[in-house]
C-alpha positions, -999 to 999 in steps of 0.1 A, spaced: -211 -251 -570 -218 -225 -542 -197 -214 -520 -194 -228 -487 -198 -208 -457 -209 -213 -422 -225 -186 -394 -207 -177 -359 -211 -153 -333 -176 -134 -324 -172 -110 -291 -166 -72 -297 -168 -49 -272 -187 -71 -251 -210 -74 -274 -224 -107 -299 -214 -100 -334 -229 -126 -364 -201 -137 -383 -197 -155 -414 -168 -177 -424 -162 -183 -458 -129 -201 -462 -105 -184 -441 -123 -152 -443 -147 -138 -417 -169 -109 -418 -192 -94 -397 -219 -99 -415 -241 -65 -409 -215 -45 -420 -203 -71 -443 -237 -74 -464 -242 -37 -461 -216 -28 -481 -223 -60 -507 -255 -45 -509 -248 -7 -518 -220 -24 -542 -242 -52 -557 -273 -40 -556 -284 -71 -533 -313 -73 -518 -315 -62 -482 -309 -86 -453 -327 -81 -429 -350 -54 -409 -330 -40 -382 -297 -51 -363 -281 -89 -379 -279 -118 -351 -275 -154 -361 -313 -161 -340 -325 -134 -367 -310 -148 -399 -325 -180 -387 -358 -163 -382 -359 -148 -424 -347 -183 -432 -345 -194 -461 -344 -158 -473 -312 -144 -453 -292 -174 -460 -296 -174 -500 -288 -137 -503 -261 -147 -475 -248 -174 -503 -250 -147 -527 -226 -129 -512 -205 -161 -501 -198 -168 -537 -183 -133 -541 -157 -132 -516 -132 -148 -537 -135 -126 -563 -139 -93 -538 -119 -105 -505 -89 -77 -511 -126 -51 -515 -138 -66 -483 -103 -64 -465 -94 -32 -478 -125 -14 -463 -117 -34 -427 -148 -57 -435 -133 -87 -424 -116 -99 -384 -88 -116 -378 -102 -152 -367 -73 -159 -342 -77 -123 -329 -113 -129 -320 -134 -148 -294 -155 -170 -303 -186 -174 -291 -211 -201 -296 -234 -193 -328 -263 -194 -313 -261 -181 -272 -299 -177 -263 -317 -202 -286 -353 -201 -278 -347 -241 -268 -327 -269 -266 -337 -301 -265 -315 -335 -261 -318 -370 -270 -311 -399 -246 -303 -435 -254 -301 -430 -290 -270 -452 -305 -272 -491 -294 -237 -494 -281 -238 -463 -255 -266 -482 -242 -254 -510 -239 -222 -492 -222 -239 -475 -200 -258 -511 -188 -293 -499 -198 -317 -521 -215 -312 -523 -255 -341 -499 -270 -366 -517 -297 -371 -491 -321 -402 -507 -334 -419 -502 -301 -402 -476 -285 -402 -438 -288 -376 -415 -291 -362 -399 -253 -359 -362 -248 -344 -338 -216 -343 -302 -220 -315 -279 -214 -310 -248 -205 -292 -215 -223 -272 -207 -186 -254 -242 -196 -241 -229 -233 -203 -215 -235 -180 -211 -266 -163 -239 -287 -130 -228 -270 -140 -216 -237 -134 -230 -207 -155 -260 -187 -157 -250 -148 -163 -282 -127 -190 -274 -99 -180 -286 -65 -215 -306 -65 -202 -331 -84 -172 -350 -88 -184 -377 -119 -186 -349 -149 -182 -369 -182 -181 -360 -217 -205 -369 -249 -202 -354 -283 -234 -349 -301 -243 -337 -338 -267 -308 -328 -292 -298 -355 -309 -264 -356 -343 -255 -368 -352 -229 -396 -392 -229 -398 -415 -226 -374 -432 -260 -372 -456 -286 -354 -467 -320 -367 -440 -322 -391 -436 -362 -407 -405 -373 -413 -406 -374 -451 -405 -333 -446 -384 -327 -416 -352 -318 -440 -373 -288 -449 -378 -274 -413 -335 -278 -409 -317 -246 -414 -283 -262 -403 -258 -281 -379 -233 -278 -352 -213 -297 -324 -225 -297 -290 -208 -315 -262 -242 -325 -240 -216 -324 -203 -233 -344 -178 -225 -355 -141 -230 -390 -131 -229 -388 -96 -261 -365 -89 -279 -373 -120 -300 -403 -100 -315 -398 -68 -324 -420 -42 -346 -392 -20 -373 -392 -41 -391 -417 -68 -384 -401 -96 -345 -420 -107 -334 -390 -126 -321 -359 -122 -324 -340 -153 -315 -307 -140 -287 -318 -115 -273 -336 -144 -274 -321 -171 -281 -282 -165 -253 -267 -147 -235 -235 -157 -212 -242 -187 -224 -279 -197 -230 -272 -233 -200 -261 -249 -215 -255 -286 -196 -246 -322 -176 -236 -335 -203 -226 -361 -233 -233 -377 -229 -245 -411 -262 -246 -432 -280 -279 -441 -275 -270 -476 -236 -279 -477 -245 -313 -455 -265 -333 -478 -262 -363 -452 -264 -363 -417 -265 -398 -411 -231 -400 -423 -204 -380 -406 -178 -394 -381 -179 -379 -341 -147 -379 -323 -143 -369 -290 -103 -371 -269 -95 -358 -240 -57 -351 -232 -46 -368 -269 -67 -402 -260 -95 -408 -283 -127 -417 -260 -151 -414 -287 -150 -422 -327 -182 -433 -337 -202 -420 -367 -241 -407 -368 -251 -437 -391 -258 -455 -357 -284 -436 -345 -311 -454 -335 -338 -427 -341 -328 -406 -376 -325 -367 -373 -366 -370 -390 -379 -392 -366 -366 -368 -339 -382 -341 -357 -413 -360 -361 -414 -368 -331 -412 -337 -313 -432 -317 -331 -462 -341 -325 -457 -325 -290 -447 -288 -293 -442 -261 -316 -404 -257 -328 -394 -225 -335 -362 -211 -359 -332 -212 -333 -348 -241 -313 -313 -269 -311 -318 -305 -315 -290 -326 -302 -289 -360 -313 -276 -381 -290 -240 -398 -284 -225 -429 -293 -197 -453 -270 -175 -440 -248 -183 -416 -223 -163 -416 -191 -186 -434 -172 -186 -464 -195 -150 -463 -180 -153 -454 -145 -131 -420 -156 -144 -384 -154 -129 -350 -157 -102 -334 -137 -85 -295 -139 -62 -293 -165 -79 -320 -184 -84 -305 -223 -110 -321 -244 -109 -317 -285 -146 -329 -299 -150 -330 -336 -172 -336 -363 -168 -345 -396 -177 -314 -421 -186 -289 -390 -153 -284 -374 -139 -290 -337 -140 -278 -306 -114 -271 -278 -125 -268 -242 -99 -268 -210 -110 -277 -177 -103 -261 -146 -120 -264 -112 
C-alpha cells in the first residue's frame, strides 16, 4: 500500500513554501526531494523553484516520484530530521495549499435539502443543468486564519464544501473520464453574505460579487490530499459547527450533480487548467436556513471526512 501523504503551503520568511505531510512529518518539499534525490538516485522533480500550482502543473509526474519518496519517510524520518529537512507543524503557519489558483469556480443549489432550506424551487436533474459563480483568489485565507466580517454586511453565513482540484489541462471532458483530469481534494468553506447578495436596484436578483467575493471568504485546507488516496468522493461526511453546535453534518452522496457531471459540464464551456478549484456545493444548514449569522468571537470548525479540518475565528 503507498504511503499516504497530502501537499500544503507553510509561511517562512514571508514567503510560500510547498510542504508535504506524511503522517506527522512535514517537509519542505524542494529541499526535501533534493536531498532524496542525491541519496536515492530519484528522478528530478521538477525544473526550477517547487510550488504546489507547479507540482500540479507536472502532474501526474511530480506526485508519483512525490509518492516515491512518501513511502520512504518511515524508513528515513531520523535521515530527514537529522539534516533539519522536516518543520515543526505546530511551529508553522499554515497557509492554504493552493493561494493563487488560476480559478475557482463554485456550485449553487447542488444538495436537495439546502434548497429546499433555503426556500428555492427543488432542481430536476433530468432537465436541469448544473449552477456555477466564480470566485476570486483576494477571497482565499488559511485553514486557521482568521474570518474579518466587512461592515457591508451584517448576514455572513457559513457552507462547507468538498473542493476538488484539477491536474490536466482539459476541455470537453465526459464524465466517464473526469477522474482522470482530478489531481486531488480539499475543504473550502464557500462564506457568503445574505443580506447584499440580492439586489433590488437592478434586474439582475443576484449579487455574485457582493456575496460571495469579499476579502477572506474562502478559508481553504488544511491540505490537498491527492485523488489517489480518495477512491470515492461521493462518500465522505461534511461537518460544519460553529462555537461547539453542529450546523452542518451531511455527507457528499447527496449531491445532486456528481463531481463528473461538474466536470463535464464545465469543460463543455471553458478550458480547465492544473490548479483551477472546483467546489461542490453545500448541503443543510447554513445560517440563513436559521435566521443566524456570524458575530466576533464566533469560532467555526469545518471538516471533512479523510481531508482534515479547518479552524477559523471571527473578529470584526
Amino acid at each position: 500500500m503507498p504511503e499516504r501523504f497530502a501537499l500544503v503551503t507553510v509561511e517562512r520568511n514571508g514567503q510560500p513554501v510547498a510542504g508535504m505531510m506524511v503522517r506527522d512529518t512535514l517537509i519542505p518539499i524542494e529541499e526535501g526531494y533534493s536531498w532524496f534525490q542525491r541519496r536515492t538516485g530519484a528522478r528530478k522533480l521538477l525544473d526550477g523553484p517547487v510550488s504546489v500550482l507547479g507540482l500540479l502543473e507536472h502532474y501526474p509526474e511530480s506526485f508519483d516520484r512525490l509518492g516515491k519518496m512518501a513511502d520512504s519517510v518511515g524508513g528515513m524520518k531520523g535521515d530527514f530530521e537529522s539534516r533539519g529537512l522536516t518543520l515543526d507543524p505546530s511551529s508553522v503557519h499554515l497557509m492554504a495549499p493552493l493561494p493563487n489558483p488560476p480559478k475557482m469556480l463554485f456550485a449553487g443549489a447542488n444538495y436537495t435539502d439546502h434548497i429546499a432550506e433555503m426556500k428555492a424551487p427543488p432542481v430536476d436533474k433530468l432537465k436541469a443543468k448544473p449552477y456555477f459563480f466564480p470566485k476570486t483568489n483576494n477571497c482565499i485565507i488559511g485553514p486557521y486564519d482568521k474570518v474579518k466580517l466587512p461592515p457591508v454586511s451584517r448576514q455572513v453565513d457559513w457552507e462547507v464544501e468538498l473542493a476538488v482540484v484539477i491536474g490536466r489541462r482539459c476541455k470537453d471532458v465526459p464524465a466517464g473520464k473526469a477522474r482522470d483530469v482530478i489531481a486531488g481534494y480539499t475543504i473550502m468553506n464557500d462564506i457568503s453574505t445574505r443580506d447584499i447578495l440580492r439586489r433590488t436596484d437592478v434586474p439582475f436578483g443576484f449579487d455574485w460579487v457582493a456575496g460571495k467575493c469579499l476579502d477572506g471568504f474562502a478559508p481553504m485546507g488544511p491540505s490537498i490530499v491527492p485523488s489517489r488516496f480518495i477512491p470515492n468522493p461521493h462518500n465522505l461526511w461534511l461537518k460544519l459547527s460553529v462555537n461547539g453546535m453542529v450546523m452542518q453534518d451531511s455527507n457528499t452522496s447527496r449531491m445532486i450533480f456528481t463531481v463528473e457531471e461538474q466536470i463535464e459540464f464545465l469543460t463543455q464551456l471553458m478550458t480547465l487548467e492544473p490548479g483551477d478549484i472546483i467546489s461542490t456545493g453545500t448541503p443543510a444548514g447554513v445560517g440563513a436556513g436559521r435566521g443566524i449569522f456570524l458575530n466576533p468571537g464566533d469560532e467555526m470548525v469545518v471538516a471533512i471526512e479523510e481531508l482534515g479540518e479547518q479552524r477559523t475565528s471571527v473578529v470584526r
